[in-house]
Every structure is written in C-alpha cells, then in structure tokens.
C-alpha positions as CSV (number, residue, x, y, z in Angstrom):
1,X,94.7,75.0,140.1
2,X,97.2,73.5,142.2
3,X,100.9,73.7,142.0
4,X,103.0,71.0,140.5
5,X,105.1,69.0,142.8
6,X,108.6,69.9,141.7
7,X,107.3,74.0,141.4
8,X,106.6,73.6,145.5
9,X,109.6,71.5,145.9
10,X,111.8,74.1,144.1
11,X,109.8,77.0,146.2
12,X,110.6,74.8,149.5
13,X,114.1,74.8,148.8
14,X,114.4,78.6,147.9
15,X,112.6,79.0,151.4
16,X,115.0,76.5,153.2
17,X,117.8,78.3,151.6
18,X,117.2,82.4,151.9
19,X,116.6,80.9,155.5
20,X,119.9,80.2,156.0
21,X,121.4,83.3,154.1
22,X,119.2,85.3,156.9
23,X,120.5,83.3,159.5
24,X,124.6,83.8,158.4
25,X,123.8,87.5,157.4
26,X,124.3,87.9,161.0
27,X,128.1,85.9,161.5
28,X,131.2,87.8,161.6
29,X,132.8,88.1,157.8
30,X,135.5,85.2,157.1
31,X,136.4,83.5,153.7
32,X,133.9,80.2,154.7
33,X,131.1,82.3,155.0
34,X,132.0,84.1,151.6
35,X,132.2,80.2,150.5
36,X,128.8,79.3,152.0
37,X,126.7,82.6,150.8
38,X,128.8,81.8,147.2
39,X,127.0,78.1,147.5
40,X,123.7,79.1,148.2
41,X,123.5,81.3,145.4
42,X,125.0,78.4,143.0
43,X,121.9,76.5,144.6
44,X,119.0,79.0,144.2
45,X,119.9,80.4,140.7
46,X,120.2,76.9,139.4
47,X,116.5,76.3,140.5
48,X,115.5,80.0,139.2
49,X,117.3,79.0,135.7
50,X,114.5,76.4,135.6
51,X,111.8,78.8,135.6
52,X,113.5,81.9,133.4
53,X,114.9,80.0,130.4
C-alpha cells in the first residue's frame, strides 16, 4: 500500500520544517526568531489539522 501524494507531500513539508526549527533552536533569542518559530508552527499544525479533524 503506498502513500498518497499529498500524505508524503504533507510529511515532506513537516520534515523540511522541524528542520529548520532544529536549525534556529540553536540562534540567540530575539523577537524575529519568536516570529519565525511562531510561523512554523502556524505551518505544521495547519497540515496536522488535516489529519486529526
């Protein structure tokens, strides 16, 4: 059974963003990065939303 394009697009972009979390995790604390970890979460629980309602 394979997975459906959009569920390995969705996973792919998950990926591509906890990434990036793991790679500002590491930057000094300023209001922008507070903005940026505040966007990637907009963008992951939107995809997430897909799957849990």
């Amino acid at each position: 059974m394979s997975i459906p394009n959009n569920t390995k697009y969705d996973m792919q972009e998950i990926n591509h963003q906890v990434n990036i979390l793991l790679d500002l995790a590491n930057e000094k604390p300023t209001n922008k990065l507070l903005k940026s970890f505040k966007s990637i979460a907009k963008k992951i629980k939107i995809i997430t939303d897909k799957y849990t309602n």
